[in-house]
C-alpha positions in Angstrom: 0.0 0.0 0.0 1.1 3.8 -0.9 1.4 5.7 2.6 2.0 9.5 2.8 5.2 10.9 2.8 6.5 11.1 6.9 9.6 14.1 5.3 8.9 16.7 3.0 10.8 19.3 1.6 9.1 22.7 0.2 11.3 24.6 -1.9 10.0 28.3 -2.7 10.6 29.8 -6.6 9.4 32.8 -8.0 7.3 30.3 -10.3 6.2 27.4 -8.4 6.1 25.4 -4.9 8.0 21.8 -5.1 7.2 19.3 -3.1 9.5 16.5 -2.3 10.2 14.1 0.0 13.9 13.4 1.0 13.6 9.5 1.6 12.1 8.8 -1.5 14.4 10.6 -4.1 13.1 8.1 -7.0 9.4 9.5 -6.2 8.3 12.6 -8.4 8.1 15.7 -6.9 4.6 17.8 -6.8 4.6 21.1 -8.6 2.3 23.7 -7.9 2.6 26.7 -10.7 2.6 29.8 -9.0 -0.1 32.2 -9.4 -2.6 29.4 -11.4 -2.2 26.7 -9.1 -1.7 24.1 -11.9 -0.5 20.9 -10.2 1.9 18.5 -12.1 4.4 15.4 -11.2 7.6 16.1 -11.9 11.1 14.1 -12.2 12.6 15.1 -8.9 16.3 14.8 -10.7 15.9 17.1 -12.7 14.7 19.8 -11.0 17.7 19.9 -8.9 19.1 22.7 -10.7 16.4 25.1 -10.5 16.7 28.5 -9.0 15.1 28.8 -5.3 14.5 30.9 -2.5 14.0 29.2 0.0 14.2 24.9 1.3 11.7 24.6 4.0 10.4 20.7 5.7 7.2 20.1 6.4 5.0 17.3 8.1 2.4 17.3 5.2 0.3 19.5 3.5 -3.0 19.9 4.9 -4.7 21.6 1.8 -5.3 24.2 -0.6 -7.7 26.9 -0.8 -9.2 29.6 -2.7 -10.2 32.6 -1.4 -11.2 35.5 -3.3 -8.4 37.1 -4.6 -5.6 34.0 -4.2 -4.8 30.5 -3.7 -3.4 29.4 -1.0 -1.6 26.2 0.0 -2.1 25.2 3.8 1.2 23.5 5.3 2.1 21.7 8.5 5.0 23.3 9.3 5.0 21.5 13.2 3.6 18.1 14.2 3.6 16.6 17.9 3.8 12.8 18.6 1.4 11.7 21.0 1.6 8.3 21.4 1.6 4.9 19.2 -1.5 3.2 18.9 -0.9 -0.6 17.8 2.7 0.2 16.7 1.7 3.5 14.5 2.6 6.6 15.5 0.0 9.6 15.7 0.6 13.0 15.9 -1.3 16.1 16.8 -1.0 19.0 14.6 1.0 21.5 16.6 1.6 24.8 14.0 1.5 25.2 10.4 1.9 27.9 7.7 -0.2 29.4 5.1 1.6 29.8 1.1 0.2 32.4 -1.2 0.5 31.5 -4.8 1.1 35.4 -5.8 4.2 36.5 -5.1 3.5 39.7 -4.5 0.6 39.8 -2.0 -2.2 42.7 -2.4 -3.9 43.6 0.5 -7.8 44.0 0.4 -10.3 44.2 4.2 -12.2 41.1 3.1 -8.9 38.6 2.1 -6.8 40.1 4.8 -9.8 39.1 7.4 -10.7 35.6 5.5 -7.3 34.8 6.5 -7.4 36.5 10.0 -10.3 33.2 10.2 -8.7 30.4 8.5 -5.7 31.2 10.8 -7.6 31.6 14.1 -9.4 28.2 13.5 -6.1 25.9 12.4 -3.9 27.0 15.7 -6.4 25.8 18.4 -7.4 22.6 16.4 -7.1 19.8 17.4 -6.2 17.9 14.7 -4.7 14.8 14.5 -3.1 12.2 11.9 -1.1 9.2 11.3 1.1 8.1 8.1 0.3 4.9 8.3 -2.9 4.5 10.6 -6.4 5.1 9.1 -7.6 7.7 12.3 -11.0 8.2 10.5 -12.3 4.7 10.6 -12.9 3.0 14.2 -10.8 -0.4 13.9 -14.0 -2.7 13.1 -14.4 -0.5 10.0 -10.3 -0.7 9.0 -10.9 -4.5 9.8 -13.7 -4.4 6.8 -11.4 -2.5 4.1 -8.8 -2.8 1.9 -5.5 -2.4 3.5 -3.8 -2.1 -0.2 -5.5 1.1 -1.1 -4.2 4.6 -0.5 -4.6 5.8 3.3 -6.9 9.0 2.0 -8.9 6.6 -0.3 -9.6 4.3 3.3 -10.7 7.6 5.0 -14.2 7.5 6.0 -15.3 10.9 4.2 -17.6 11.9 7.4 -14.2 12.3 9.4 -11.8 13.4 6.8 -12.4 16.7 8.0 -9.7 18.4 5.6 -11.2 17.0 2.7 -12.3 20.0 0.9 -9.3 21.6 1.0 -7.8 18.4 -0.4 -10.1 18.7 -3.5 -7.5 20.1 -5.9 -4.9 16.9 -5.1 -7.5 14.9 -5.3 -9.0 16.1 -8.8 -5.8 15.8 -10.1 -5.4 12.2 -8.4 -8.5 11.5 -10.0 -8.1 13.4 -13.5 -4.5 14.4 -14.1 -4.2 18.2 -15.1 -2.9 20.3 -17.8 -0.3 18.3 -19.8 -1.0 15.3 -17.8 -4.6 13.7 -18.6 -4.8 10.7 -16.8 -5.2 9.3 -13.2 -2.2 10.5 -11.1 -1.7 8.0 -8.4 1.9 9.2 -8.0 0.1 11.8 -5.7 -1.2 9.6 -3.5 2.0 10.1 -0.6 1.1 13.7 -0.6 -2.6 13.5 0.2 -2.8 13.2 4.6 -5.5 12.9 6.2 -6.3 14.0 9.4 -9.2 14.6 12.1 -10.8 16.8 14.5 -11.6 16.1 17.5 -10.1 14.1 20.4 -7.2 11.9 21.3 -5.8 10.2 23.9 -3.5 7.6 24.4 -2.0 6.0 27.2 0.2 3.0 27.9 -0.9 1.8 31.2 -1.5 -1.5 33.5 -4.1 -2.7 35.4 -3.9 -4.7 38.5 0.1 -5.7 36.8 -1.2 -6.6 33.5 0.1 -3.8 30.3 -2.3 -2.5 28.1 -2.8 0.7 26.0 -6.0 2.6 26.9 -7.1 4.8 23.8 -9.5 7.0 23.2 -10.8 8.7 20.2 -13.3 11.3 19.5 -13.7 12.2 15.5 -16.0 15.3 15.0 -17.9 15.2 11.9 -17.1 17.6 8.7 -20.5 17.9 7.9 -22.9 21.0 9.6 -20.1 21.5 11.4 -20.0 24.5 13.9 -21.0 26.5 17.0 -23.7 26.2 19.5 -26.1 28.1 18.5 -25.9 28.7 14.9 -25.7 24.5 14.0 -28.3 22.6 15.2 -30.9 19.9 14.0 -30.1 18.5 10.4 -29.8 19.6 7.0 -31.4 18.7 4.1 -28.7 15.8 3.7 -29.4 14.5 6.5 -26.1 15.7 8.8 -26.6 16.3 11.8 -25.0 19.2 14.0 -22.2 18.4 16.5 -22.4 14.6 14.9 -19.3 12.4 16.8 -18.1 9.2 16.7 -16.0 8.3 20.0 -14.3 4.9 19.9 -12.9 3.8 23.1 -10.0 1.4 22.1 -7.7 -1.3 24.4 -5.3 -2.9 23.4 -3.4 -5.9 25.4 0.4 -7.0 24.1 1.0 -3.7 22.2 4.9 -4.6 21.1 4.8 -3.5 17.8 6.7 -0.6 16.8 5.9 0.3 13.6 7.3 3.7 12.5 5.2 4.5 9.9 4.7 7.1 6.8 7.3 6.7 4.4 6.3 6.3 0.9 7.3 2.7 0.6 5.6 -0.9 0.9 3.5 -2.1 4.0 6.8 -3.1 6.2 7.8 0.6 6.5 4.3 1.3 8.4 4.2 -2.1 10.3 6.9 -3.6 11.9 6.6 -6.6 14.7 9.1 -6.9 17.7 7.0 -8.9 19.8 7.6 -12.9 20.8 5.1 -15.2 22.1 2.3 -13.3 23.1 -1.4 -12.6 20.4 -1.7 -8.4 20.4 -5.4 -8.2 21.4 -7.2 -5.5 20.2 -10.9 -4.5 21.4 -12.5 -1.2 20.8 -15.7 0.2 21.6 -17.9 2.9 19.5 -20.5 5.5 20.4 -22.0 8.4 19.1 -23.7 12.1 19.4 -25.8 14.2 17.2 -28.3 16.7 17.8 -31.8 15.8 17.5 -32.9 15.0 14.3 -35.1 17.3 13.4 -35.0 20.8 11.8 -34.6 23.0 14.3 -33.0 26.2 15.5 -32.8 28.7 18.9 -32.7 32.2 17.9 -30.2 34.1 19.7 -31.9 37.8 21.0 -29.2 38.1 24.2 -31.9 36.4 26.3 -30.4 33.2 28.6 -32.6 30.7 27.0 -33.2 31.9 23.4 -35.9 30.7 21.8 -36.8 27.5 20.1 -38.2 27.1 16.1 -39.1 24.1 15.0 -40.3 23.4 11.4 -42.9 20.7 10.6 -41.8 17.8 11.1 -43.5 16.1 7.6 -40.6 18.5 6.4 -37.7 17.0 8.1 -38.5 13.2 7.7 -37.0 13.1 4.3 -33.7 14.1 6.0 -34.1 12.3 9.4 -34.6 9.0 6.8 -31.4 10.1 5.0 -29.4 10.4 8.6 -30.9 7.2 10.1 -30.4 5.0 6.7 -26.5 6.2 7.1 -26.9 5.3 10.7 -27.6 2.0 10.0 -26.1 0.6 7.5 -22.6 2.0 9.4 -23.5 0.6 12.8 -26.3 -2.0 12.4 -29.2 -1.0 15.4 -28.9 2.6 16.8 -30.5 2.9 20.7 -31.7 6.6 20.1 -30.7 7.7 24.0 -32.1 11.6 24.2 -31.8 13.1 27.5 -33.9 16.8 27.2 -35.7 18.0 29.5 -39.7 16.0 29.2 -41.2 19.8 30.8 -40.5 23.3 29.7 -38.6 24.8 26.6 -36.9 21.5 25.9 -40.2 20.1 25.8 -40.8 20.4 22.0 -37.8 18.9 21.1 -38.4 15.9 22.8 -41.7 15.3 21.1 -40.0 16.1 17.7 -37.8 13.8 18.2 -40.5 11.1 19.0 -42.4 12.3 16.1 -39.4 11.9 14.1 -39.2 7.7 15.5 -43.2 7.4 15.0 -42.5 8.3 11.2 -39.7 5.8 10.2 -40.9 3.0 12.4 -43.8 0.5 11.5 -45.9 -0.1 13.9 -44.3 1.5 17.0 -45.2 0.4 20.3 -44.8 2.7 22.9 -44.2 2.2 26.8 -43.9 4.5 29.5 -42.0 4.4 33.2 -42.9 6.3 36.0 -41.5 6.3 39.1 -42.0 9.3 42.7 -39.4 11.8 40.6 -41.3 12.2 37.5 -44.2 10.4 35.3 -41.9 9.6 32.4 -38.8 8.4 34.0 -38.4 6.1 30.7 -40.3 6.7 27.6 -39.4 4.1 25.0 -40.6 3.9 21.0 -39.8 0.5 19.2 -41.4 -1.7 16.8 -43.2 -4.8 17.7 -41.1 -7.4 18.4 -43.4 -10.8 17.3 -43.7 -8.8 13.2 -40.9 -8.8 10.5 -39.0 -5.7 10.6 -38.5 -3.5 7.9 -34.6 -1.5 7.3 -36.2 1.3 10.2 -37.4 -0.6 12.2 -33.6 -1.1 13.9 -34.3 2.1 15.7 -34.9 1.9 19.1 -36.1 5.0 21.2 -35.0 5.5 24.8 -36.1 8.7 26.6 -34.6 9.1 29.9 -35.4 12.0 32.1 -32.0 12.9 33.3 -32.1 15.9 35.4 -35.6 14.6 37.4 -33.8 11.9 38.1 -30.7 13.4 39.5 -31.8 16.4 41.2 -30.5 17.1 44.3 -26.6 15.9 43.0 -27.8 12.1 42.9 -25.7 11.8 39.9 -25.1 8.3 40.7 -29.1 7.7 39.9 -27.7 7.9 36.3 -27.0 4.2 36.6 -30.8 3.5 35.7 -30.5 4.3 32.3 -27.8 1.8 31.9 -29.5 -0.9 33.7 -32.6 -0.1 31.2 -30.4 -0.9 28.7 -28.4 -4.0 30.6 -30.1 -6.5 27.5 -29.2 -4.7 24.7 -25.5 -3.7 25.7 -25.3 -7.5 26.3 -26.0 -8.3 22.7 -24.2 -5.4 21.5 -21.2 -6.8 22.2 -17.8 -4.8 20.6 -15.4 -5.2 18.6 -12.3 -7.7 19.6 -9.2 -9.0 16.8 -6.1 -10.6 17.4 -3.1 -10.1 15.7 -1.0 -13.5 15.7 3.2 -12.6 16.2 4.5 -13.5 12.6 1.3 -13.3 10.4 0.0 -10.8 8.4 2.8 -8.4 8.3 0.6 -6.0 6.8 -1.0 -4.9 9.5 -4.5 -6.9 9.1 -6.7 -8.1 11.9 -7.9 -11.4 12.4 -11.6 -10.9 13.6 -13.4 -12.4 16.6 -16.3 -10.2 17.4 -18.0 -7.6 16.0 -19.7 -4.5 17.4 -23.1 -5.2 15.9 -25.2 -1.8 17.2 -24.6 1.8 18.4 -25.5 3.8 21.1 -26.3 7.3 20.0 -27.0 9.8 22.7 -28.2 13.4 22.9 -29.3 16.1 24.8 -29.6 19.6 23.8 -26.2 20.8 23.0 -24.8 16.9 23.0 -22.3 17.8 25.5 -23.0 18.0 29.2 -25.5 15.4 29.8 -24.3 13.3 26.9 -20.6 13.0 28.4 -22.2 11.4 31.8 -23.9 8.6 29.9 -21.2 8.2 27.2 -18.7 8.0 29.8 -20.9 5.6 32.0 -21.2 3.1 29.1 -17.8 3.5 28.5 -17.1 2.2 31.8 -19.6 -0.9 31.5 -18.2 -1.9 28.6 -14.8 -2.0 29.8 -15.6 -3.6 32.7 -16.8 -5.8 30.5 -13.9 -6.1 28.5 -11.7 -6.8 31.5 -14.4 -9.8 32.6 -13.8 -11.7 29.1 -10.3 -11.1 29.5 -9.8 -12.6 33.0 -8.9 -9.7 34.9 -11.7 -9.2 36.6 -13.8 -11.8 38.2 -17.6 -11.9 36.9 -19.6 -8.9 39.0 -16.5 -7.1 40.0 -16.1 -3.4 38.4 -12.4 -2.2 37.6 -12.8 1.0 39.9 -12.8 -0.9 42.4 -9.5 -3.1 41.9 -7.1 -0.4 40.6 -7.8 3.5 41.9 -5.3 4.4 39.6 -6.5 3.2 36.6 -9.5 4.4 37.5 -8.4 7.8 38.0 -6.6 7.9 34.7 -10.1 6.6 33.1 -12.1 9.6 34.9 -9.9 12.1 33.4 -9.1 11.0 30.2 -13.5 10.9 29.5 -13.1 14.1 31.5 -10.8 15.7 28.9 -12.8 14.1 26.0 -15.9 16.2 27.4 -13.7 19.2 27.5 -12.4 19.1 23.8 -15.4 18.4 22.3 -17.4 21.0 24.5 -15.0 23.8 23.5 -14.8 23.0 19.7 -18.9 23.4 19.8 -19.5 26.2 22.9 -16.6 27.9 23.5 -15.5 26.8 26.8 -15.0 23.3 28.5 -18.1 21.0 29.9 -20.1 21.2 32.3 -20.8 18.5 34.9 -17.1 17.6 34.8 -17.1 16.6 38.5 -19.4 13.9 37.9 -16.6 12.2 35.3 -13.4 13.5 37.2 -14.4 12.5 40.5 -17.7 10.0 39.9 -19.8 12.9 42.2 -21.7 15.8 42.2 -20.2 18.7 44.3 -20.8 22.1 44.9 -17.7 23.5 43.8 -18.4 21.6 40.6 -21.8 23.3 40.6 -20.3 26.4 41.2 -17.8 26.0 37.8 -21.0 25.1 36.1 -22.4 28.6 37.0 -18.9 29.6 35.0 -19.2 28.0 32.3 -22.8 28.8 32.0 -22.1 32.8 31.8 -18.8 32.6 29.2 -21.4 30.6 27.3 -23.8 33.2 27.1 -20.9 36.0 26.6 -19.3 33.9 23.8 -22.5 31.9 22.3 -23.8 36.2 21.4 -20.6 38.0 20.8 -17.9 35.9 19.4 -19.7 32.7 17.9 -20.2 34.5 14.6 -16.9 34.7 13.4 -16.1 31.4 14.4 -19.1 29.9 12.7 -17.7 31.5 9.1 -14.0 30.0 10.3 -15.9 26.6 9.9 -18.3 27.3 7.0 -14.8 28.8 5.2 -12.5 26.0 6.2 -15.0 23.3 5.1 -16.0 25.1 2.6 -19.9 25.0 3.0 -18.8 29.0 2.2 -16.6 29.7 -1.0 -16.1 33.3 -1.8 -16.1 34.5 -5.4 -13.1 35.2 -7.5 -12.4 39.1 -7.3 -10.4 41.7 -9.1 -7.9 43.9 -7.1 -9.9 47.4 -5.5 -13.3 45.3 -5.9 -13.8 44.5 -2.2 -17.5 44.0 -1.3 -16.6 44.5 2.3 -18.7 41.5 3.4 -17.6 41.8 7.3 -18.9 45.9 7.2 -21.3 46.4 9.8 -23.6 48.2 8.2 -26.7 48.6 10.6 -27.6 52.2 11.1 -25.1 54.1 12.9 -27.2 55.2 15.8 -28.1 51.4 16.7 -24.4 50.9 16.6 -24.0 54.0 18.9 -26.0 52.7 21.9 -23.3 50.2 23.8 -21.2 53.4 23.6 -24.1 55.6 24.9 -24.2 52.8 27.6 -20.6 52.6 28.2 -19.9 56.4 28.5 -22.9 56.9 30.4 -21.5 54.3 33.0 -18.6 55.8 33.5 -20.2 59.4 34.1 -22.0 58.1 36.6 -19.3 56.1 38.3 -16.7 59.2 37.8 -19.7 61.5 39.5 -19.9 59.3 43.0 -16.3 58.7 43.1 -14.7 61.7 41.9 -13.7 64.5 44.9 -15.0 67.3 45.4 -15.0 70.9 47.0 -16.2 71.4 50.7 -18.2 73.9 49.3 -19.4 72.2 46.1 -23.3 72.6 45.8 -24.1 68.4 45.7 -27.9 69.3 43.8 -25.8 69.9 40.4 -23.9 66.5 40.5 -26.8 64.4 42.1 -28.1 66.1 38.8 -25.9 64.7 36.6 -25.6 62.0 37.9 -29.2 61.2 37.5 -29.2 61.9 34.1 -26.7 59.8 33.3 -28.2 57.2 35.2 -31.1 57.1 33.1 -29.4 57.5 30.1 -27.4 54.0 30.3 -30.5 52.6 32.0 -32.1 53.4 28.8 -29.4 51.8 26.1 -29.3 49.2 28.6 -32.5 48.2 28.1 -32.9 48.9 24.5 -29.7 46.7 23.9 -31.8 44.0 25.7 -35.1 44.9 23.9 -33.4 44.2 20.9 -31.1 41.5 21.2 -31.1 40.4 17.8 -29.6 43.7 16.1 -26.9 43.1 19.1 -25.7 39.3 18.2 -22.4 38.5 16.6 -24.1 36.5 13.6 -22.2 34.1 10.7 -21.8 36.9 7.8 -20.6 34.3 5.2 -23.7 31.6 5.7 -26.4 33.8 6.8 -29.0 31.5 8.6 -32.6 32.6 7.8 -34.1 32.8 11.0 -31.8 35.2 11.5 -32.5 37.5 8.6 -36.2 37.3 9.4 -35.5 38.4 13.0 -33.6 41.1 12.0 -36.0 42.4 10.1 -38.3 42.4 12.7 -36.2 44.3 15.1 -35.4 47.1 12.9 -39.0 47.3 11.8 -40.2 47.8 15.2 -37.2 50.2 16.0 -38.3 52.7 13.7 -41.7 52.6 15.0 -40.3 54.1 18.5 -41.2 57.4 19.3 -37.8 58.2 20.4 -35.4 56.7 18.4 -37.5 55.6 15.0 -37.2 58.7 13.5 -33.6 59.1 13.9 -33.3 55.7 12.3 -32.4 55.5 8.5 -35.4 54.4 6.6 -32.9 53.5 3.6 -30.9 51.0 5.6 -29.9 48.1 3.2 -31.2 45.5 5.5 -29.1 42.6 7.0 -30.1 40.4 3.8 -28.9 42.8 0.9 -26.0 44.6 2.6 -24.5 43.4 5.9 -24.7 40.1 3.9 -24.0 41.1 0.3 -21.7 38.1 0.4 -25.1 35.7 0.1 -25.6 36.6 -3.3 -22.2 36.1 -4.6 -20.8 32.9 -2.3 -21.5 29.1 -2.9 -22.4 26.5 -0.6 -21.5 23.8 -1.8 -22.1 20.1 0.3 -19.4 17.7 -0.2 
């Protein structure tokens, strides 16, 4: 098999970029034409000669994009090992380095800020690859593929999250390019790649025995985003904050493959150990929001507020997600943990809806116990008919916070003793790899996984990491059980506190990573994984998080919602001339609605510089009390227009502009200029959010993959 290129060196002309790796000298080098962007293989040799300014190494090239005045070609200048994972080394991607194709760059607002976003959204990651491990598939799937084919052409395209910007090597993989027609499989070393999400990996023992304790989190490319500006599906039938998180052990872990050169399957697998099977068993899982189309409008309220469409409107994409579901993991146990009463109400009984629709002839059964009258709520078809391709869904409604109020966290455990039966036949997924066969790298299969859990609540986050991390734990117990290291009924965190404590945080840091990618800030309800209790100074770093949410969800979500639609490229800005900026980041609401956090701010600090400042023994106090007042009232005022009108106020996407929030805009400002204060002072001419704050909409693609 053709792995990517582990060295490669980037030498700089005034023409071109050449790409070449070091190790391989007999492999052609990759030329990118500078400004076109015309890719051709080349004969290293005899490009030797040529006139450069510069020799820089890379770890890989993550991509190539075009933004509206260049091309750019995204490197990674800076990758950090992390840890080996059945022999192959994976790294996380650390720093990297953004090429124009013009050699003389012109500046212009809108390019200068595109890059400000692709920049800001590559350094935090986290990304992750390996040269000669497939990260995108969980091991069952790699067990089920061709280990001969190129490692991008094995990448599971829901996880290959920089495939987009891979498009152009991959076209001319698939095409060839000026002067060179055909397929280009040459290219294949310099196509990596990689994920986003979470991983972990840690070489351990337990009670004496060594293993390697993995875990995996791989965010989805598709409706990819923030917290309040992704939810529900789309018309594909992706669904928002959609992960896969694969919990992986592995016992006898002596290989020590180094992986990623450009040569035969012995360079990515190499076996050291004597004696002993490896043992490999992994576990999968996933999230996604409620399938449904949905939305909650942002208007700098703490709970915005919830639209839901019809439902007959979103079953042709809830059959779309769930017939992907299925045919990837077999059964999916729908888990959804909202709230049964209040504004989370409606999107429980979409989702139900949702399950009536796709299932024939679902039988329904409720649980009710002193906390609450629907402690369980399960949907399911009947058991004694034949079963049509839907009819492996199987709804579970648990009413988490009724049932731990009061910090019972622990009462949690219900839900998987609901569930005992079906985790039972769920089994997961366990290979051997005998030492001295199948030097390639290839499994020899035992068991298979043969359903999936899939868990929600309203963000998938909080809730959602309890229960993931509680079935986690059951299935490794589990694990441990078949292996012989724990006798039948015992549970591993009660034989090894330190494993268990390196269990607890690793799920702890999994709920962290994928919290922040999606809200801004870490989980809540960490205190529950990290320490298996409630407590109140965990409650009172919920109360945190809960306020940065808010902050960030309103004022800095926007931007990083176009980072994500520009990166993945549901956004691609138009081809533009030099001077013929659009200024699609202008804010160009009316100046006086602009104005009033000012007004609010200044007036503030009036009022705070009139009680605090000196002053004269014989200072009449009427004139200041005056003032003061004044001023009082004044940023009382702003305040509470600001808050009035909360949806002129929110940071919102500027390159995807979601409807609901055009609408709402609309609204605002139409009710603005009916106030007998400030309405008249309001242009009546503004070009409103749809036509000019987001002149972009009429000139960008979205394009689905």
């Amino acid at each position: 098999m053709t792995l990517p290129f582990r060295d490669i060196n980037v030498q700089t002309a005034s023409d071109s970029y050449i790409f070449s790796s070091p190790s391989s000298p007999n492999a052609p080098a990759l030329t990118i034409d500078r400004p076109t962007g015309d890719i051709r293989l080349s004969d290293a040799s005899l490009l030797s000669g040529k006139r450069v300014s510069r020799v820089t190494s890379i770890a890989g090239i993550l991509g190539i994009i075009q933004l509206r005045l260049d091309k750019y070609i995204i490197v990674i200048t800076k990758a950090q090992p992390v840890g080996r994972l059945r022999g192959h080394q994976i790294y996380k991607v650390v720093s990297t380095d953004i090429l124009p194709l013009r050699e003389r760059q012109v500046h212009d607002p809108d390019e200068d800020r595109f890059l400000a976003l692709l920049k800001g959204f590559i350094k935090p990651g986290p990304m992750y690859f390996s040269y000669s491990l497939d990260l995108t598939n969980s091991f069952q799937r790699q067990a089920q593929h061709d280990a001969d084919s190129p490692l991008w052409k094995r990448a599971d395209d829901r996880f290959f999250w920089n495939r987009f910007i891979q498009s152009d090597l991959i076209e001319f993989r698939n095409r060839g390019g000026r002067g060179q027609p055909a397929p280009q499989p040459n290219i294949d070393p310099y196509i990596l790649p990689v994920i986003f999400g979470m991983l972990e990996i840690h070489p351990t023992n337990f009670k004496g025995t060594p293993l390697t304790l993995a875990l995996i989190t791989r965010r989805s490319r598709h409706r990819a985003g923030t917290r309040y500006f992704t939810r529900g599906l789309d018309d594909e039938g992706h669904a928002a904050n959609y992960n896969e998180t694969e919990q992986i052990l592995v016992l006898n872990d002596t290989s020590s493959g180094l992986g990623g050169s450009a040569g035969g399957a012995s360079a990515g697998w190499q076996k050291t150990g004597e004696g002993k099977e490896m043992q490999i068993m992994s576990y999968v899982q996933t999230r996604g929001s409620v399938p449904a189309y949905w939305a909650e409008v942002n208007t700098l309220k703490y709970t915005p507020k919830i639209q839901i469409r019809a439902i007959e409107a979103a079953y042709p994409a809830a059959k779309k997600h769930f017939d992907e579901q299925i045919s990837i993991y077999g059964d999916n146990y729908l888990v959804n943990l909202v709230n049964q009463k209040g504004r989370e109400q409606r999107v429980k009984e979409a989702y139900e809806q949702v399950v009536e629709m796709l299932i024939s002839r679902p039988q329904q059964h409720t649980q009710a116990d002193q906390r609450t009258d629907e402690k369980f709520h399960t949907i399911e078809t009947d058991a004694s008919s034949s079963r049509s391709h839907f009819d492996r869904l199987h709804y579970i409604y648990f009413d988490y916070h009724a049932e731990t109020k009061g910090m019972q966290m622990h009462r949690a455990q219900l839900l998987i003793d609901r569930m005992r039966d079906a985790l039972v036949a769920q089994q997961y997924f366990r290979a051997v790899d005998m030492p001295g066969s199948r030097i390639d790298g290839r499994l020899e299969v035992r068991s298979l996984q043969t359903s999936v859990v899939r868990t929600n609540c309203m963000d998938c986050l909080d809730r959602t990491n309890v229960v993931q991390s509680m079935l986690a734990r059951w299935t490794l117990d589990r694990m441990f059980i078949d292996l012989g290291l724990l006798a039948r009924g015992s549970r591993f965190q009660d034989e090894d506190p330190a494993f268990e404590l390196m269990f607890r945080n690793m799920w702890a840091d999994n709920a962290d990573v994928v919290s922040t990618s999606y809200s801004g800030t870490g989980a809540m309800k960490t205190d529950v994984t990290r320490t298996g209790k409630r407590t109140r100074a965990g409650a009172m770093q919920d109360g945190k998080v809960a306020v940065m949410r808010f902050c960030l969800n309103n004022f800095m979500d926007g931007p990083r919602q176009d980072a994500f639609d520009l990166f993945l490229g549901v956004y691609q800005p138009s081809a533009g001339g030099i001077g013929s900026s659009n200024l699609i980041f202008a804010d160009r609401r009316p100046v006086l609605i602009q104005a009033v956090p000012y007004i609010a701010a200044f007036g503030l600090f009036l009022v705070l510089m009139g009680m605090y400042s000196p002053r004269l023994p014989d200072a009449a106090v009427w004139p200041m009390r005056l003032f003061i007042l004044f001023w009082t009232v004044v940023t009382a005022w702003s305040v509470w227009f600001i808050l009035s009108n909360g949806m002129l106020y929110v940071n919102w996407p500027k390159l995807n502009p979601r409807p609901w929030a055009t609408e709402g805009y609309h609204e605002t400002i139409s009710r603005v200029r009916k106030d007998k204060i400030l309405g008249p002072l309001v242009a009546r001419h503004e070009r409103g959010l749809s036509v000019a704050r987001y002149i972009n909409a009429e000139e960008g693609k979205k394009r689905i993959e």
